[in-house]
C-alpha positions in Angstrom: 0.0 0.0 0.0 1.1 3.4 -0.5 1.7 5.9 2.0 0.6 9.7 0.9 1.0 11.4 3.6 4.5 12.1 3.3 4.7 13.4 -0.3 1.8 15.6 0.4 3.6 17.1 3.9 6.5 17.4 2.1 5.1 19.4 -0.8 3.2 21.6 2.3 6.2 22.5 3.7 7.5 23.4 0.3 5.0 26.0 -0.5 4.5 26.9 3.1 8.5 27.7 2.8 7.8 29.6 -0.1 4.6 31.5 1.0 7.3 32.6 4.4 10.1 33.9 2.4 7.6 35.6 -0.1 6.0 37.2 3.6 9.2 37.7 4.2 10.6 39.8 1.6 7.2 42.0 1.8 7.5 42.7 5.4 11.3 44.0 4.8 10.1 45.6 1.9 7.8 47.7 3.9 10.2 48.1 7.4 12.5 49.8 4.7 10.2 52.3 3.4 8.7 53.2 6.4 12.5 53.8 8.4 13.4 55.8 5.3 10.3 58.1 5.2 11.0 59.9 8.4 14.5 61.0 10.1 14.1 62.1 13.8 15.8 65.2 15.0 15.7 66.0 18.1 16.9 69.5 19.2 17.7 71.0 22.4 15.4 73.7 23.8 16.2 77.0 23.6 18.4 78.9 27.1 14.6 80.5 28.2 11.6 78.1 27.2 10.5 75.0 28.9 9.8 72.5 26.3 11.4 70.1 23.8 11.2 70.7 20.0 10.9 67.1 18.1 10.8 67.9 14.8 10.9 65.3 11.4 12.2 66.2 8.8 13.1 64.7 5.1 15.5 65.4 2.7 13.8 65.4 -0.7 16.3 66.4 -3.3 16.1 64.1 -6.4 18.6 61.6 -7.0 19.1 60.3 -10.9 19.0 56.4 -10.6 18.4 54.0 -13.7 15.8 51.8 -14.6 15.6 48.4 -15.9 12.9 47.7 -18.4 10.1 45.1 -17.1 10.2 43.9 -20.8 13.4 42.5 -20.4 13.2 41.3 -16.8 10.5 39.3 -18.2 12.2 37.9 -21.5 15.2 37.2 -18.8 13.3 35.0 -16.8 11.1 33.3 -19.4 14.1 32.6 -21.2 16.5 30.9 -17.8 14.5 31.1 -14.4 16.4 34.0 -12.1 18.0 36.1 -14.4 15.4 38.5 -14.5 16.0 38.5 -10.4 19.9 39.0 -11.2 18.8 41.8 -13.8 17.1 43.4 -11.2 19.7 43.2 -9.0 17.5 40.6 -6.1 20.7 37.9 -5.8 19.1 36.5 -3.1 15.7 35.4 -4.8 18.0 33.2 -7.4 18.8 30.4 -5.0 15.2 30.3 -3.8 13.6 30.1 -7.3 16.4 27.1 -8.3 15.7 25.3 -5.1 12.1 25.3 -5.9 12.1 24.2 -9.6 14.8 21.9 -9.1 13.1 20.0 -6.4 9.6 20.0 -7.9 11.0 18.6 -11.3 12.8 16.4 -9.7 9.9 14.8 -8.1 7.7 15.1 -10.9 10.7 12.9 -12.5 10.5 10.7 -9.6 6.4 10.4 -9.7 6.4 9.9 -13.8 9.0 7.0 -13.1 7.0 5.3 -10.2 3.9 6.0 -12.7 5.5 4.3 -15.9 6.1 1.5 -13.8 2.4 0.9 -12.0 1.2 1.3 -15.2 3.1 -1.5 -17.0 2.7 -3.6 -14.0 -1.0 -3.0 -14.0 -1.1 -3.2 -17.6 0.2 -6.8 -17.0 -2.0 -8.1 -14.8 -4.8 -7.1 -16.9 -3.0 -9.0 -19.6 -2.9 -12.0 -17.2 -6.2 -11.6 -16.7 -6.5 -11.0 -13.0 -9.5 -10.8 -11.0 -11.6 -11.6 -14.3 -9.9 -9.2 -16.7 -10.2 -6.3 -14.8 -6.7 -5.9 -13.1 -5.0 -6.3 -10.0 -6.6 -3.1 -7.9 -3.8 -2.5 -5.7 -1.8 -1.9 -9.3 -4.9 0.5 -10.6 -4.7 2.4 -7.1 -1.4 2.8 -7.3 -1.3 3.7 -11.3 -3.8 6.1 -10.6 -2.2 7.8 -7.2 1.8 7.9 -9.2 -0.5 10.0 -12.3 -2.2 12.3 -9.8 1.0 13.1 -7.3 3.1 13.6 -11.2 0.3 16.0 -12.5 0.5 17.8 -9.1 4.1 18.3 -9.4 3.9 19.6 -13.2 1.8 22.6 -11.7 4.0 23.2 -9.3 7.5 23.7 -12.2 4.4 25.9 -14.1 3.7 27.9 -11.1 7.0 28.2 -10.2 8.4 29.3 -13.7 5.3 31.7 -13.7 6.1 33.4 -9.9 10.0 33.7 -11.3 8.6 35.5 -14.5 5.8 37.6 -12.3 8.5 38.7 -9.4 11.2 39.8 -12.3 8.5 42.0 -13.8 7.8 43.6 -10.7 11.4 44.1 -10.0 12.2 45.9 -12.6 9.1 48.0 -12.3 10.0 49.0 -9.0 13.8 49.1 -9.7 14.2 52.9 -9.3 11.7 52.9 -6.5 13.9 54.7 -3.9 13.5 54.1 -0.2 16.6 55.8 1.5 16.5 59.3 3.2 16.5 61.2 0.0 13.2 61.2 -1.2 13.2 63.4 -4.1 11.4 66.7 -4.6 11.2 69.4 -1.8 12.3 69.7 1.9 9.4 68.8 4.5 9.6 70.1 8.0 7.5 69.5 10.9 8.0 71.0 13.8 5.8 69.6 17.6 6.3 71.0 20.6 6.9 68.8 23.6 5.8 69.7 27.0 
């Protein structure tokens, strides 16, 4: 008999793995925009008043950066999985997109094998006229489950391939998207006292 409950927790942990560094990136993502929106300056009171000035302030003079065209970032990654990512300059996502489609085609590699093989087996018992012609059911379970768990796999390489080509697009979209303390544009000052 075969046992599914492995496979199925290991492809869980796969796509919960992915879900957590795809969290993950989003939630640094944000952290950095919001630390780069404000600077805190905090100045000493003046010799005869009896409160504290906080003030925040940003620094918004433009800085000329380049851009990278989403067409290409998209071409990139359609053509070899992670070099849109090194395009855009997101190293780090490589390793993760790799590890995914590598281990997904290798298991729907692994599944297509274990399915060639219950299917021949299952083919000869039907040939050998088992259980009156109808096949060894064991063999037709286990044709059937090796088909399903392969097919299962196959969407995970497409998804896969089409999160890689999704994520370089909106790299490059977001390329010049600049979250450090120059903002760009003009100087904003706000000023509260503090009793």
């Amino acid at each position: 008999m075969v046992c599914q409950v492995p496979v199925r927790k290991r492809v869980q942990i796969s796509i919960g793995c992915l879900l957590l560094c795809a969290l993950c990136s989003f939630g640094h993502a944000q952290y950095k925009v919001s630390s780069a929106l404000f600077k805190s300056n905090r100045s000493h009171p003046a010799s005869r008043t009896s409160f504290q000035v906080d003030s925040l302030s940003a620094d918004t003079t433009s800085v000329g950066q380049t851009s990278k065209s989403p067409a290409t970032a998209i071409l990139l990654s359609a053509v070899l999985p992670g070099a849109g990512q090194v395009y855009t300059g997101r190293y780090w996502k490589v390793p993760l997109i790799l590890g995914f489609g590598a281990y997904f085609v290798s298991m729907w590699v692994k599944m297509d094998n274990h399915y060639a093989e219950s299917r021949d087996a299952y083919a000869a018992s039907v040939a050998a006229g088992v259980e009156g012609g109808q096949g060894d059911s064991r063999k037709l379970y286990e044709r059937d489950f090796y088909r399903d768990e392969r097919d299962r796999f196959g969407f995970y390489v497409v998804l896969t391939y089409l999160l890689n080509i999704i994520d370089a697009y909106v790299g490059a979209s977001l390329y010049d998207f600049d979250v450090g303390d120059n903002l760009g544009g003009t100087s904003v000052k706000l000023s509260i006292p503090i009793r």
